[in-house]
C-alpha positions in Angstrom: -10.3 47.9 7.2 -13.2 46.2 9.2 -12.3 44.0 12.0 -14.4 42.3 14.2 -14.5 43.1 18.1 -12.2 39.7 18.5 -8.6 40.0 19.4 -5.6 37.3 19.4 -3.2 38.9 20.3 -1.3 35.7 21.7 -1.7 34.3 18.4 1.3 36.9 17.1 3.4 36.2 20.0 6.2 34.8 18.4 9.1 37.7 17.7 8.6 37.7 13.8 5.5 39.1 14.3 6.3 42.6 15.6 9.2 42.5 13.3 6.9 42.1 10.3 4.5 45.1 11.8 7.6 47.1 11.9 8.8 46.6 7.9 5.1 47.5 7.5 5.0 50.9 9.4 8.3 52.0 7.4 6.8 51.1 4.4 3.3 52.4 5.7 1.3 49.6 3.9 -1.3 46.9 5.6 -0.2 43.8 6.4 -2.1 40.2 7.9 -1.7 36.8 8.9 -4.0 34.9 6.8 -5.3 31.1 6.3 -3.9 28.1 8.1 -1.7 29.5 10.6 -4.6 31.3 11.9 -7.3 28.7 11.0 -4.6 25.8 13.1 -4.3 28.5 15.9 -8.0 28.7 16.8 -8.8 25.2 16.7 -5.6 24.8 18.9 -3.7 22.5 16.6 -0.3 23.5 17.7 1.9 26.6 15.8 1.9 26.0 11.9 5.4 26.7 10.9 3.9 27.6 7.1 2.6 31.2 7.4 0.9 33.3 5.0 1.5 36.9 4.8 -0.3 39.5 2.8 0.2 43.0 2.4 -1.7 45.0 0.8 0.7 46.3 -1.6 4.0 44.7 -2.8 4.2 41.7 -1.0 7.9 41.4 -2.3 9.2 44.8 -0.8 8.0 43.9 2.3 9.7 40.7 2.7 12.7 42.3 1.6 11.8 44.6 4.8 11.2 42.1 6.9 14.5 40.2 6.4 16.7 43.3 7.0 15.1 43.6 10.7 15.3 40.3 11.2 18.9 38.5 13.2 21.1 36.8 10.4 19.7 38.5 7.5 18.1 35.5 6.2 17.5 35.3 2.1 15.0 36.0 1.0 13.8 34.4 -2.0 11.7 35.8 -4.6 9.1 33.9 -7.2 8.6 37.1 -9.4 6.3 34.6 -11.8 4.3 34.8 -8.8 4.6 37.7 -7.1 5.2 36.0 -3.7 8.5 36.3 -1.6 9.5 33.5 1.0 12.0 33.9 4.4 13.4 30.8 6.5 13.8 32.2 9.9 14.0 30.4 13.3 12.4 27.0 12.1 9.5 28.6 10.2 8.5 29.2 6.4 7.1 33.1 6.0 5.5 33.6 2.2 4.8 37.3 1.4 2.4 37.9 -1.2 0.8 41.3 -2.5 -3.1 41.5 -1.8 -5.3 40.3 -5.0 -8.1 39.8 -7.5 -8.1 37.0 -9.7 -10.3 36.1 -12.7 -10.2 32.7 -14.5 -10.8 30.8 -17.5 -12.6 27.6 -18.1 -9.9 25.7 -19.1 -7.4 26.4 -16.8 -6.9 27.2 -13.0 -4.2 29.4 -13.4 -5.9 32.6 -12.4 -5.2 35.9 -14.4 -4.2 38.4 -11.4 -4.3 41.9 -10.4 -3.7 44.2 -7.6 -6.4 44.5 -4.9 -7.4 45.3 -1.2 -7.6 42.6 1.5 -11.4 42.3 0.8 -10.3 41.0 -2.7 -7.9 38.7 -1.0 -10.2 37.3 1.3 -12.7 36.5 -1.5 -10.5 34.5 -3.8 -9.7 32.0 -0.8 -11.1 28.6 -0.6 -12.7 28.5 2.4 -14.4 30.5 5.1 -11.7 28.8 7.8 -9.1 30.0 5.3 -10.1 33.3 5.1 -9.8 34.5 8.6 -6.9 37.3 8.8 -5.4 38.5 11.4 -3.6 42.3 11.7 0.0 42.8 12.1 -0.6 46.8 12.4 0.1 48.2 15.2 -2.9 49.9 15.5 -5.3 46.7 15.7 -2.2 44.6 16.1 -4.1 40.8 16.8 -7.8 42.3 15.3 -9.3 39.2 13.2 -10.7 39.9 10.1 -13.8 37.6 9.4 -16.0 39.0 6.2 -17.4 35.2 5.6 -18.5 34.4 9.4 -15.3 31.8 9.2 -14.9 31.4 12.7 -18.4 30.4 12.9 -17.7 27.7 10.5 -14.8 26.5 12.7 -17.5 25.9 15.8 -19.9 24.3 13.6 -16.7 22.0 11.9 -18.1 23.5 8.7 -16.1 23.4 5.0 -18.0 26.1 3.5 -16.9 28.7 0.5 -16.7 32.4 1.0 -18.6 32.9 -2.4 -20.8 31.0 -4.7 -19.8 27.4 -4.1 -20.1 26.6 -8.1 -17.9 29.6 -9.2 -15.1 28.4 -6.5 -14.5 25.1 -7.8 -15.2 25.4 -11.7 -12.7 28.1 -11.1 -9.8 26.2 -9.4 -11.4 22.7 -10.0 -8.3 21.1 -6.7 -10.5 23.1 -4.5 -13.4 20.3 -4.7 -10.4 17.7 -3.1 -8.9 20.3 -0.7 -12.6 20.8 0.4 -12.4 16.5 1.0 -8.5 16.7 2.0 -9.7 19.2 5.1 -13.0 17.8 6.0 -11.0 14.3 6.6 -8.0 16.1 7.9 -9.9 17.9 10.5 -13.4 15.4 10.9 -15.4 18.8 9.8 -18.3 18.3 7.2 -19.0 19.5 4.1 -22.0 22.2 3.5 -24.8 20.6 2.1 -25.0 23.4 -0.8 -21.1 22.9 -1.4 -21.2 19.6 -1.7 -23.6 19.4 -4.0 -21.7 22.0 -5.9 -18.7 19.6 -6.0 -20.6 16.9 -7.5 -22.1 18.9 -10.5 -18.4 20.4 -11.2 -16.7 17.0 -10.4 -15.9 16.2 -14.2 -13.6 19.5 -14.0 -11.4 17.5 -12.2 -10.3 16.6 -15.1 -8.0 19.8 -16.2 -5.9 19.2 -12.3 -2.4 17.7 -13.2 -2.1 14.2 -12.1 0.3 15.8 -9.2 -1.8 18.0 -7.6 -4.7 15.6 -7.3 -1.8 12.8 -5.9 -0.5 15.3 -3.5 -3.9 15.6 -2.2 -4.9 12.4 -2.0 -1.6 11.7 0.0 -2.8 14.2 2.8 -6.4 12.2 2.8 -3.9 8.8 2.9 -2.3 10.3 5.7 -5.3 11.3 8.3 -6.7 9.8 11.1 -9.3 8.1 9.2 -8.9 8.2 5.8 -12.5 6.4 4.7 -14.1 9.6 5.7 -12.0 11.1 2.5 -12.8 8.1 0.0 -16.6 7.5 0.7 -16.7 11.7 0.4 -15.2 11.3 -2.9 -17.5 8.7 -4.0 -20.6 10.6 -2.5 -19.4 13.4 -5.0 -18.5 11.8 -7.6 -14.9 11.9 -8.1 -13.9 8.4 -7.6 -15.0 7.3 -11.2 -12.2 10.5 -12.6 -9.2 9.3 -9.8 -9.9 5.9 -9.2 -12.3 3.7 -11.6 -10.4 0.9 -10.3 -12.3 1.1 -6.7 -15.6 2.2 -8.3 -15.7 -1.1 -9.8 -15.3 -2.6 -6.2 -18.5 -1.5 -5.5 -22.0 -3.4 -5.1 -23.0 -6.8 -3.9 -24.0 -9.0 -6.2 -26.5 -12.2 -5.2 -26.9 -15.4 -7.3 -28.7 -18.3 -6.4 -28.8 -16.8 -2.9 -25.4 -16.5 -2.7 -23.7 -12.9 -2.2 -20.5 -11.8 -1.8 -19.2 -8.8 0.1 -19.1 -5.2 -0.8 -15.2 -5.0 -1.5 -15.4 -1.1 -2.0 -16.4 -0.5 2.1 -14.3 -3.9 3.1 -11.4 -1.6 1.6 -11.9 1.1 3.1 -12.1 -0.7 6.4 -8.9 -2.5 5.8 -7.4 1.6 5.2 -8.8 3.0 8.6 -7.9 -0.6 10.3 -4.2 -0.2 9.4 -4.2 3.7 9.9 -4.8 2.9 13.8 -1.3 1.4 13.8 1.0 2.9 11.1 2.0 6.1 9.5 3.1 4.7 6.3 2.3 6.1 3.4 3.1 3.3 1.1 1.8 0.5 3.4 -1.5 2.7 3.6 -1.8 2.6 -0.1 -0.9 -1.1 0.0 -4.1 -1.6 1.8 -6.3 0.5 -0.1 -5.1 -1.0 -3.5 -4.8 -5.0 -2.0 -8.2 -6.3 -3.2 -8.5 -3.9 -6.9 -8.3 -7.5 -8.5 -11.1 -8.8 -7.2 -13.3 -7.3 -10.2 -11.7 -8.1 -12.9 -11.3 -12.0 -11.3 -14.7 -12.1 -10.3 -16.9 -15.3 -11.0 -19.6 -17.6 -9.8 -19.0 -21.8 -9.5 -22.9 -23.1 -9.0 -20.4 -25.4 -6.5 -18.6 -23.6 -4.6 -20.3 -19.6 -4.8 -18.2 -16.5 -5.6 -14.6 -16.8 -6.4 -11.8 -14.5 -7.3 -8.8 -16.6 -8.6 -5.9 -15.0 -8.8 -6.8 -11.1 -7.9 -4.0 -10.6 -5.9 -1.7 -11.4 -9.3 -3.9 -9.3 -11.4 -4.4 -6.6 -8.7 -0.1 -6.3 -7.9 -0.3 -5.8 -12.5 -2.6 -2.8 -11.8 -0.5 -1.0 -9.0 1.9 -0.5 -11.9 -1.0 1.0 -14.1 -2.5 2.7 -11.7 0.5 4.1 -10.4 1.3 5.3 -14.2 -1.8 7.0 -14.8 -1.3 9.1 -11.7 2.2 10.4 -12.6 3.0 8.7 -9.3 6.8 7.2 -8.8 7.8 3.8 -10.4 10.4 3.0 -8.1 10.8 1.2 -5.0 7.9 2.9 -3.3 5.3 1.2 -6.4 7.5 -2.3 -6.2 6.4 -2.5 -2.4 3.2 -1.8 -2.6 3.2 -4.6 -5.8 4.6 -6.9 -3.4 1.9 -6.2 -0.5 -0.5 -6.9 -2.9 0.8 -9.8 -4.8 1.3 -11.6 -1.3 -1.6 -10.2 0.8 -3.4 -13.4 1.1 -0.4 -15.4 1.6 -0.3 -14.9 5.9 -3.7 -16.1 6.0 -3.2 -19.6 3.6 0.3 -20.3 6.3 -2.3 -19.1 9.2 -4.6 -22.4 8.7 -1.2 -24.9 9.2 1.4 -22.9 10.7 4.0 -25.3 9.8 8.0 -24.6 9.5 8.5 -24.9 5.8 5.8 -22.9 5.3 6.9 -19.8 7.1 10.3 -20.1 6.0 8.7 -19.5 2.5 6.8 -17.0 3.8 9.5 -15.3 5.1 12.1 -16.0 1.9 9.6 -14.3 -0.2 8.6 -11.1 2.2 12.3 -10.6 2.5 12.3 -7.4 5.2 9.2 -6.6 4.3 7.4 -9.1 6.4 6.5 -6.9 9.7 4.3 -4.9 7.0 2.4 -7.6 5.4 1.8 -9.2 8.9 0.3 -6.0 9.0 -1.7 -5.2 6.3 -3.1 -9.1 6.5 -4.5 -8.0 10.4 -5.8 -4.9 9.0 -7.6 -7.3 6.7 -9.8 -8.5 8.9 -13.3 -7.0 9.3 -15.5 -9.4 10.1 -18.6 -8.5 12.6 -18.5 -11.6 13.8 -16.1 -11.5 17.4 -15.1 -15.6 17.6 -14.5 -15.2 13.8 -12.6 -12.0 14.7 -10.7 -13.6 17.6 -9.8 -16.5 16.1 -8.3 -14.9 12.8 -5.9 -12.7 15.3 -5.1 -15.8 17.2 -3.8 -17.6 14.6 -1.9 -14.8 13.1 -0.2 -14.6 16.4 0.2 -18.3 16.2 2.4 -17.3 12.7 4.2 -14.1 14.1 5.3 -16.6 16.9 7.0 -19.1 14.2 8.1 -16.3 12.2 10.6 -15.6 15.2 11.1 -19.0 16.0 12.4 -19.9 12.7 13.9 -16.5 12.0 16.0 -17.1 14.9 17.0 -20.3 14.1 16.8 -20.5 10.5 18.0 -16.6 9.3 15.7 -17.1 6.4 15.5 -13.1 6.0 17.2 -11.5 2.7 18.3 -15.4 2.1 22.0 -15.9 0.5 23.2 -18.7 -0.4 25.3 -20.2 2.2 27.8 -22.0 -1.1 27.8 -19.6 -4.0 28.2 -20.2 -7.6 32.0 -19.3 -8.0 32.3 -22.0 -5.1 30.2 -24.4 -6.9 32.5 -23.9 -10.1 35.5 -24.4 -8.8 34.5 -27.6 -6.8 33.3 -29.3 -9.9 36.0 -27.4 -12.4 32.9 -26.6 -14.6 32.3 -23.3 -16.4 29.0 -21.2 -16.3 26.0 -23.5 -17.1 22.6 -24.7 -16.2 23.9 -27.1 -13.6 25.1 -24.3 -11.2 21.6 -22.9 -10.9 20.0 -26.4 -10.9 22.5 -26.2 -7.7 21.7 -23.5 -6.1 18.2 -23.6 -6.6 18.8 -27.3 -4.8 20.4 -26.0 -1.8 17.9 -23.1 -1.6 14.8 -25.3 -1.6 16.4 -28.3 1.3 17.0 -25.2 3.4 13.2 -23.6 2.7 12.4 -27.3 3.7 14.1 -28.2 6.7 16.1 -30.8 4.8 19.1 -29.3 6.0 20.4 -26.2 8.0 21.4 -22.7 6.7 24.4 -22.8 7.5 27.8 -23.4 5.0 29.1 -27.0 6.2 25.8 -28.5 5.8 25.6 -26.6 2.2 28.7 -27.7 1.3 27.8 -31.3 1.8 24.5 -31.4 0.0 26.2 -29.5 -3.1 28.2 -32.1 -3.7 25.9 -35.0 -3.0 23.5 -33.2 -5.4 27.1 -32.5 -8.2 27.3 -36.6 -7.8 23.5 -37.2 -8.5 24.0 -34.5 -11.5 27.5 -36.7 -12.9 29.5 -34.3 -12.0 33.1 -35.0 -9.7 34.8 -32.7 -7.5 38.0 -31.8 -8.0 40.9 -33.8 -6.0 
């Protein structure tokens, strides 16, 4: 074992620690911290509560150790496919796995495995910052293990791979999108070498699950600024293999000396814009997906310049394909982001006549949903220009103002019908037919208007004003 003259000893200082260098002197094997707990711990990002043991022997039989030391006997349960073991103890996740080699082949980046020393380990990892090991032995009990110069790499915020860049990810192709996932996670940047590795293996991509390259993406949705992550995977040359639908955002196009804007980098502004003020996942995609129409609806009127008629329809019909390609969920999660898109410019038409009908439609359609497209519509707006910029959040604060005003008054929100159609049947002794919806549909739109109040007496009376106009009596 070669450690370097560093010591962290605080790093270890929770209980489990010394309990796991314990199971390891009874079993007399080597055992380490290794990868993000010890990565997060030097950068001082707070205790991970995933951590990463390896032993050098059977990383099974040592959890198995481990949890007969520990208060509670906790399970311990055992992926023998993978010859890893995982506790739950005291709010964190320990996962034991044996020290090992791995080879590969080109088709697939499920690694053939073998027995091997810490060295071997340490090799097979990602990164230089996920290298760095730590010693639960007693005797160099906190001694960090740094064969790759990692924690150099961590001062100079570098993503850098223990061995030859091109090997790494041709190997385990995700690697090229973890190396994107961290360097956005943790503002670090890519080695100039391993970045261009990424982009000559970048059509390996290709053999990574749908899944895997989702889950990733999510953690590049979910940083501080998730542009970094998106212009990194179009500098390499993955965007075209995850999303062709933003490569074809790209460009600005001039005719007649007229140009429109560069809708790729206008999106990812409209990402990082709303990432300043919201931690949702969904409303985050909503923003990076809200203009994909524009290139399929792209055109140019000699008259009036570039148009795009239409792309929010067409763009809230490609969230579905999209969506399906990645294996991603077609449920309520893809439904609200269709909706986001399909009404993202709506805000903005209300926003140039902020009148009462027009909100309450605004509203009526949005349903509960109408905080987030207030939202995404502010995150929407990127202009360089700052009475442009103040005026466009003025008058959006002119229609959040109304929104409550009417809300108040008008309890347009997840509308129903303040006369429903059993009522509306009985009144008129008619069975089901086209005139109860012509009815409803009546009532609904003089209460969208202002024609009459939502409320059931004033209902009541326009139903059967509009039953007499329709021939129909009510019953005595």
């Amino acid at each position: 074992m070669q450690t370097t003259k560093k010591q962290f000893p605080h790093a270890l200082k929770a209980s489990v620690f010394r309990v796991i260098s314990e199971a390891s002197e009874r079993l007399q094997i080597e055992s380490y911290v290794i990868g993000g707990y010890v990565r997060d711990y030097l950068l001082k990002r707070g205790d991970a509560k995933d951590i990463d043991i390896v032993a050098v022997g059977s990383g099974i039989e040592l959890a198995k150790a481990v949890a007969r030391l520990l208060p509670g006997d906790p399970k311990v349960t055992v992926f023998k496919n993978f010859g890893t073991a995982m506790i739950k103890t005291g709010g964190i996740e320990l996962e034991f796995v044996g020290a090992r080699k791995e080879s590969y082949r080109s088709d697939s980046r499920k690694p053939a495995v073998e027995d091997g020393t810490l060295e071997d380990d340490q090799n097979r990892r990602d990164f230089t910052i996920n290298a760095l090991a730590l010693c639960l032995n007693d005797s160099h009990f906190g001694s960090l293990l740094d064969p790759f110069d990692g924690w150099k790499d961590l001062e100079n915020q570098l993503i850098r791979t223990p061995l030859d860049p091109d090997i790494t990810y041709s190997d385990d192709p995700l690697r090229m999108l973890r190396a994107i996932r961290f360097a956005t996670q943790l503002n670090f940047t890519i080695e100039k070498e391993s970045l261009e590795a990424i982009t000559r293996n970048a059509d390996r991509i290709k053999i990574i699950s749908e899944e895997r390259i989702v889950d990733e993406i999510h953690k590049i949705m979910l940083s501080d600024v998730p542009s970094k992550g998106f212009a990194l995977l179009r500098k390499s040359n993955l965007l075209p293999y995850i999303f062709p639908e933003l490569v074809a955002l790209q460009g600005i196009q001039e005719i007649e000396g007229q140009r429109h804007k560069d809708n790729f980098w206008h999106t990812l502004e409209v990402v990082d814009n709303i990432s300043e003020v919201t931690d949702d996942l969904w409303l985050r995609w909503a923003a990076l997906l809200h203009d994909i129409g524009k290139a399929p609806t792209k055109r140019f009127d000699k008259k009036i310049g570039w148009t795009f008629h239409g792309h929010e329809f067409v763009g809230s019909k490609m969230v579905y394909k999209l969506f399906k390609r990645l294996k991603m969920p077609l449920n309520d999660k893809m439904k609200f982001v269709q909706k986001m898109v399909l009404m993202s410019s709506r805000p903005i038409a209300v926003a140039g006549d902020v009148t009462d009908s027009a909100v309450r439609r605004l509203v009526f359609d949005a349903g509960d949903h109408i905080e987030a497209l207030m939202t995404l519509c502010e995150a929407d707006i990127t202009t360089k220009n700052p009475k442009k910029y103040r005026r466009y959040h003025k008058n959006f604060q002119k229609v959040r103002q109304k929104i409550e005003e009417v809300e108040e008054r008008d309890r347009i929100r997840n509308f129903q019908p303040p006369v429903s159609g059993e009522e509306i049947m009985e009144t008129f002794n008619i069975p089901p037919s086209r005139e109860i919806g012509r009815i409803k549909d009546a009532i609904k739109e003089a209460i969208l208007e202002g024609e009459i109040a939502n409320e059931y007496e004033a209902a009541r009376t326009f139903m059967l004003q509009k039953g007499k106009e329709l021939g129909l009596a009510p019953q005595k």
